[in-house]
mmCIF file of the C-alpha atoms, coordinates in Angstrom:
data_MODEL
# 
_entry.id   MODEL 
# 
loop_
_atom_site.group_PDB 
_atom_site.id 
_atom_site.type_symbol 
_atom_site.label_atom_id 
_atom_site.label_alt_id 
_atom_site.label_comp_id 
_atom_site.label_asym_id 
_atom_site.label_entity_id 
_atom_site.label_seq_id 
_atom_site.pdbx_PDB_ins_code 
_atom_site.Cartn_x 
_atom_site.Cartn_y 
_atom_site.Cartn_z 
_atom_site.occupancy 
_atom_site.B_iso_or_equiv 
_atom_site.pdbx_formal_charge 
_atom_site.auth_seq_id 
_atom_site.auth_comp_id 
_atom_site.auth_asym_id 
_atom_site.auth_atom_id 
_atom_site.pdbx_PDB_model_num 
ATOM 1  C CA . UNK A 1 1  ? -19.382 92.451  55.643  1.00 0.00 ? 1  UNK A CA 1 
ATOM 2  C CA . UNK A 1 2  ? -15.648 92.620  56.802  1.00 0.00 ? 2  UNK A CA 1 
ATOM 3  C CA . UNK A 1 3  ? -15.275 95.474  54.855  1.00 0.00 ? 3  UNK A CA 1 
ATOM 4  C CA . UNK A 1 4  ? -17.924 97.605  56.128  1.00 0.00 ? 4  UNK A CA 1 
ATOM 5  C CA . UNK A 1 5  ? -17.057 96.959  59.471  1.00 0.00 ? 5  UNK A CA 1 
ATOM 6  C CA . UNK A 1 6  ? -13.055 97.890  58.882  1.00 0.00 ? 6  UNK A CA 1 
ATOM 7  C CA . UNK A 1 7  ? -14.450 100.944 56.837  1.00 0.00 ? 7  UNK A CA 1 
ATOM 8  C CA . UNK A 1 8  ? -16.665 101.792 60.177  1.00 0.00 ? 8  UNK A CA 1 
ATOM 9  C CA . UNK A 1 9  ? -13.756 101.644 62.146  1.00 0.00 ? 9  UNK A CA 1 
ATOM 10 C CA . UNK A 1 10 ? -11.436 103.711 60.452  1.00 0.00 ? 10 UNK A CA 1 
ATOM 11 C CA . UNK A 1 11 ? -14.503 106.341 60.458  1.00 0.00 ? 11 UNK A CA 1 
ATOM 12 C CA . UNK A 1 12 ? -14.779 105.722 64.064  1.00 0.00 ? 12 UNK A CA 1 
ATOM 13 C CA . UNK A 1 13 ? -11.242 106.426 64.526  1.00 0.00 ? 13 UNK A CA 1 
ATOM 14 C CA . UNK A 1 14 ? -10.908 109.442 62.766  1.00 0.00 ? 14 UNK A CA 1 
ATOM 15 C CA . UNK A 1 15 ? -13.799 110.702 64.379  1.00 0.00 ? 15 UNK A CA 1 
ATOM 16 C CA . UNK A 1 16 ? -11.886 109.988 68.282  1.00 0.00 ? 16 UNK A CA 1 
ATOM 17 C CA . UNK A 1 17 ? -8.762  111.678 66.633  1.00 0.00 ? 17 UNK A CA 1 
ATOM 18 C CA . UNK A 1 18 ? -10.155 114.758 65.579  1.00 0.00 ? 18 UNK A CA 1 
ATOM 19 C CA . UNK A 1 19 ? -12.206 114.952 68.930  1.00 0.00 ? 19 UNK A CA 1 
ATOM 20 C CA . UNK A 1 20 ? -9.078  114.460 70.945  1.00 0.00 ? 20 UNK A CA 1 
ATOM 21 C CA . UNK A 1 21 ? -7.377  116.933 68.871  1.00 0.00 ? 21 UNK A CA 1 
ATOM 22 C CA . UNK A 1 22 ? -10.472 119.699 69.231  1.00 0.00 ? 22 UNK A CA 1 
ATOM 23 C CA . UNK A 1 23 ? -9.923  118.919 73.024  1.00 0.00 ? 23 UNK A CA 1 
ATOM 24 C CA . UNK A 1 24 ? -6.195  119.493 73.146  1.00 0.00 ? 24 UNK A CA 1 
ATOM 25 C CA . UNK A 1 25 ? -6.627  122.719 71.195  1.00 0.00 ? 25 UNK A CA 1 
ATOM 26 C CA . UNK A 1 26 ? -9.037  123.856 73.580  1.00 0.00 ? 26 UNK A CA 1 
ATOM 27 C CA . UNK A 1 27 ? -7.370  122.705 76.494  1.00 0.00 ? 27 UNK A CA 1 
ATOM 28 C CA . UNK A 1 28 ? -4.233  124.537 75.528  1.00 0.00 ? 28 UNK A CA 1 
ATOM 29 C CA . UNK A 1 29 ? -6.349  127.789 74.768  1.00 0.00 ? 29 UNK A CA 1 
ATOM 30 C CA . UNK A 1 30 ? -7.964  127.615 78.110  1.00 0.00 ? 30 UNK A CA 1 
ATOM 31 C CA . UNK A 1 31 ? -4.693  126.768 79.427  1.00 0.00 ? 31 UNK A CA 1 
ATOM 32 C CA . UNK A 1 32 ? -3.060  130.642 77.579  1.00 0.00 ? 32 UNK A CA 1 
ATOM 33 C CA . UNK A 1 33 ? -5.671  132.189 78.739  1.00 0.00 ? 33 UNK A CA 1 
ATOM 34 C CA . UNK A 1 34 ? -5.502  131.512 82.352  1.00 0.00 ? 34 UNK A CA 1 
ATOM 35 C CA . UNK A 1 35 ? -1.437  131.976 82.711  1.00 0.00 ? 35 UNK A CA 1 
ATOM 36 C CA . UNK A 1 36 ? -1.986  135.237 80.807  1.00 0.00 ? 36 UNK A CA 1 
ATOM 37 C CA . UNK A 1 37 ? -4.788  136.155 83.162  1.00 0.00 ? 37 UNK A CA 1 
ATOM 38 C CA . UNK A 1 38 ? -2.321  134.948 86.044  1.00 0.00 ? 38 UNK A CA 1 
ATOM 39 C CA . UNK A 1 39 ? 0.878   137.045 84.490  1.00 0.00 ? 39 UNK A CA 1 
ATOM 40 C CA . UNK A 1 40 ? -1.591  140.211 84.212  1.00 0.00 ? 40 UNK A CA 1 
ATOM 41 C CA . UNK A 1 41 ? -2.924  140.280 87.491  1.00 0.00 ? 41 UNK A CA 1 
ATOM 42 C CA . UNK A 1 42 ? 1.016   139.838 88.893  1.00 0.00 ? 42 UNK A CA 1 
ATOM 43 C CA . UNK A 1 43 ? 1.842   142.578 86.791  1.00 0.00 ? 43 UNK A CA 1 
ATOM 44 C CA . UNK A 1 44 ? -1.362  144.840 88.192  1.00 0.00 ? 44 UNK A CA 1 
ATOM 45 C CA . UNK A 1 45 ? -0.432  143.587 92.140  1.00 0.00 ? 45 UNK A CA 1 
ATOM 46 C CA . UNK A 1 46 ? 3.209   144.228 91.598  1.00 0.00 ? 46 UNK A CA 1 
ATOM 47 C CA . UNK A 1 47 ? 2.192   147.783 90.021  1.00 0.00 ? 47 UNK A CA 1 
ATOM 48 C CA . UNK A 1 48 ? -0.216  148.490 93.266  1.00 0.00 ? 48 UNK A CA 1 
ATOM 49 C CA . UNK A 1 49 ? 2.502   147.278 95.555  1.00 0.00 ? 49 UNK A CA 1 
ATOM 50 C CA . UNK A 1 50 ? 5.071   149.524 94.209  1.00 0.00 ? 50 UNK A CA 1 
ATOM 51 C CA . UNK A 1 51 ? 2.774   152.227 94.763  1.00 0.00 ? 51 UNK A CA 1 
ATOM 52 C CA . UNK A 1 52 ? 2.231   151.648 98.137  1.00 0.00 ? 52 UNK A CA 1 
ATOM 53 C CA . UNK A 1 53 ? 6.173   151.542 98.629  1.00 0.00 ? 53 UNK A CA 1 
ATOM 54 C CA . UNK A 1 54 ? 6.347   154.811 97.224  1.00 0.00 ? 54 UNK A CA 1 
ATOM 55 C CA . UNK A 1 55 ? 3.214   156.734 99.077  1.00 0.00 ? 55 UNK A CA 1 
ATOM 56 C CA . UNK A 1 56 ? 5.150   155.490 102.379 1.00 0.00 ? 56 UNK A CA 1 
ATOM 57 C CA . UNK A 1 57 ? 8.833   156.632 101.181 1.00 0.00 ? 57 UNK A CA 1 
ATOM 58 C CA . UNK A 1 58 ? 6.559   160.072 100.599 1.00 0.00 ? 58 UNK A CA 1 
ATOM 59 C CA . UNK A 1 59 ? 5.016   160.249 103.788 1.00 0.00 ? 59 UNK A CA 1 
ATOM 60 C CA . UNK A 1 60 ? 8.618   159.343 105.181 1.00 0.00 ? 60 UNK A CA 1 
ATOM 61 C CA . UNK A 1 61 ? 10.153  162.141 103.241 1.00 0.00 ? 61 UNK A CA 1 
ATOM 62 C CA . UNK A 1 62 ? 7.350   164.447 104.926 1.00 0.00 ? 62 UNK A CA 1 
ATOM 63 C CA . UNK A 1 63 ? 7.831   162.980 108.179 1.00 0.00 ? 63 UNK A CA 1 
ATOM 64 C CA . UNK A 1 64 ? 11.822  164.164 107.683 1.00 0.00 ? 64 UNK A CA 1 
ATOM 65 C CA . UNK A 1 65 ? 11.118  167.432 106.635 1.00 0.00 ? 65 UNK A CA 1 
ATOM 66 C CA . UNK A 1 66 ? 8.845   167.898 109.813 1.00 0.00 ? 66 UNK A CA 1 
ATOM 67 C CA . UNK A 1 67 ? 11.748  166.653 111.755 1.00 0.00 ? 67 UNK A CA 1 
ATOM 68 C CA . UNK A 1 68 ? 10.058  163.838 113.252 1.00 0.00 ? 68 UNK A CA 1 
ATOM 69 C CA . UNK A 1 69 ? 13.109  160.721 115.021 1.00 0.00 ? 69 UNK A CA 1 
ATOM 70 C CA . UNK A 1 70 ? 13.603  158.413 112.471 1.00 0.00 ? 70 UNK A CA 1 
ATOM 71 C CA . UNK A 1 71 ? 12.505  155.594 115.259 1.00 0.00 ? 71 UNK A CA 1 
ATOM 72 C CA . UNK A 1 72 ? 8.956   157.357 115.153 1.00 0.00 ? 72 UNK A CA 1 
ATOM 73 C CA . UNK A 1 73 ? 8.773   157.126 110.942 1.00 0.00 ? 73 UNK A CA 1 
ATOM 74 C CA . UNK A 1 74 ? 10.057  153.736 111.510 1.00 0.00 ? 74 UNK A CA 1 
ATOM 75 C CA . UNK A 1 75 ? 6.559   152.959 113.663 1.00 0.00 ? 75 UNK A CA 1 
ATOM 76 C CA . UNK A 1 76 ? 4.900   155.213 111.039 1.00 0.00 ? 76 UNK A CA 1 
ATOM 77 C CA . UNK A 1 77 ? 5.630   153.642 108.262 1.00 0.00 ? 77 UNK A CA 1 
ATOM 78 C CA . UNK A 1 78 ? 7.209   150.076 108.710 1.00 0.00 ? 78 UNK A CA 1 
ATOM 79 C CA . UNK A 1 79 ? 10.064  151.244 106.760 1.00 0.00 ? 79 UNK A CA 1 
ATOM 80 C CA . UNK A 1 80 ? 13.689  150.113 107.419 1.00 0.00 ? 80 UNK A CA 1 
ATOM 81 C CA . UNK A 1 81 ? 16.098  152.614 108.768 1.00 0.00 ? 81 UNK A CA 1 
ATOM 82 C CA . UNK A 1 82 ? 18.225  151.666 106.254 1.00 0.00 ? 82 UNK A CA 1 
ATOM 83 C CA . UNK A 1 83 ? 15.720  152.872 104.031 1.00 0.00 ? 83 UNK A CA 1 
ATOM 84 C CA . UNK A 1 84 ? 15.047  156.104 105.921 1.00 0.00 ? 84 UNK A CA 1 
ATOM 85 C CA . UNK A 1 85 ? 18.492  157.205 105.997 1.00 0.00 ? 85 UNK A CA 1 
ATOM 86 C CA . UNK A 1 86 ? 18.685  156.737 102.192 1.00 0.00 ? 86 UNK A CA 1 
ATOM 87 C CA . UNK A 1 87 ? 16.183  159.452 102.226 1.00 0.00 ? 87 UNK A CA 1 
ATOM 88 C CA . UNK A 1 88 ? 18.345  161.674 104.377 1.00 0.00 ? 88 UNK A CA 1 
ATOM 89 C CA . UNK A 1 89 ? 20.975  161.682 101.459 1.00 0.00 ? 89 UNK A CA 1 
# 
């Protein structure tokens, strides 16, 4: 009878180790697939926000050329004078 019930045991237990290790692989697969989600999304709001930047430096340039005061492109724009006179050069 001891025998049977150590033999249940170790069946038991390699039954709780192979669950816990088909939870930690799918833990870690769920946990790759959300920081790649996270790191493509950056990627697609840093990509939208650099286009933004460069639509205003456009309508800055276009401002320039229609010789508006830098203080009005400024108000415009929200871009730094710094970065308006950058455009002048």
């Amino acid at each position: 009878m001891t025998q049977k019930a150590v033999a249940k045991l170790a069946v038991l237990s390699e039954d709780e180790r192979t669950r816990l290790l088909a939870e930690s692989r799918e833990k870690l697969q769920r946990d790759i697939f959300a920081r790649e989600r996270a790191a493509e999304e950056k990627g697609r709001e840093e990509g939208r926000e650099e286009g933004r930047t460069e639509e205003r430096l456009a309508f800055a340039r276009k401002l320039l050329n229609r010789n508006h005061s830098i203080e009005e492109i400024i108000e415009y724009t929200g871009i730094s004078r710094a970065e308006i006179q950058s455009l002048l050069h």
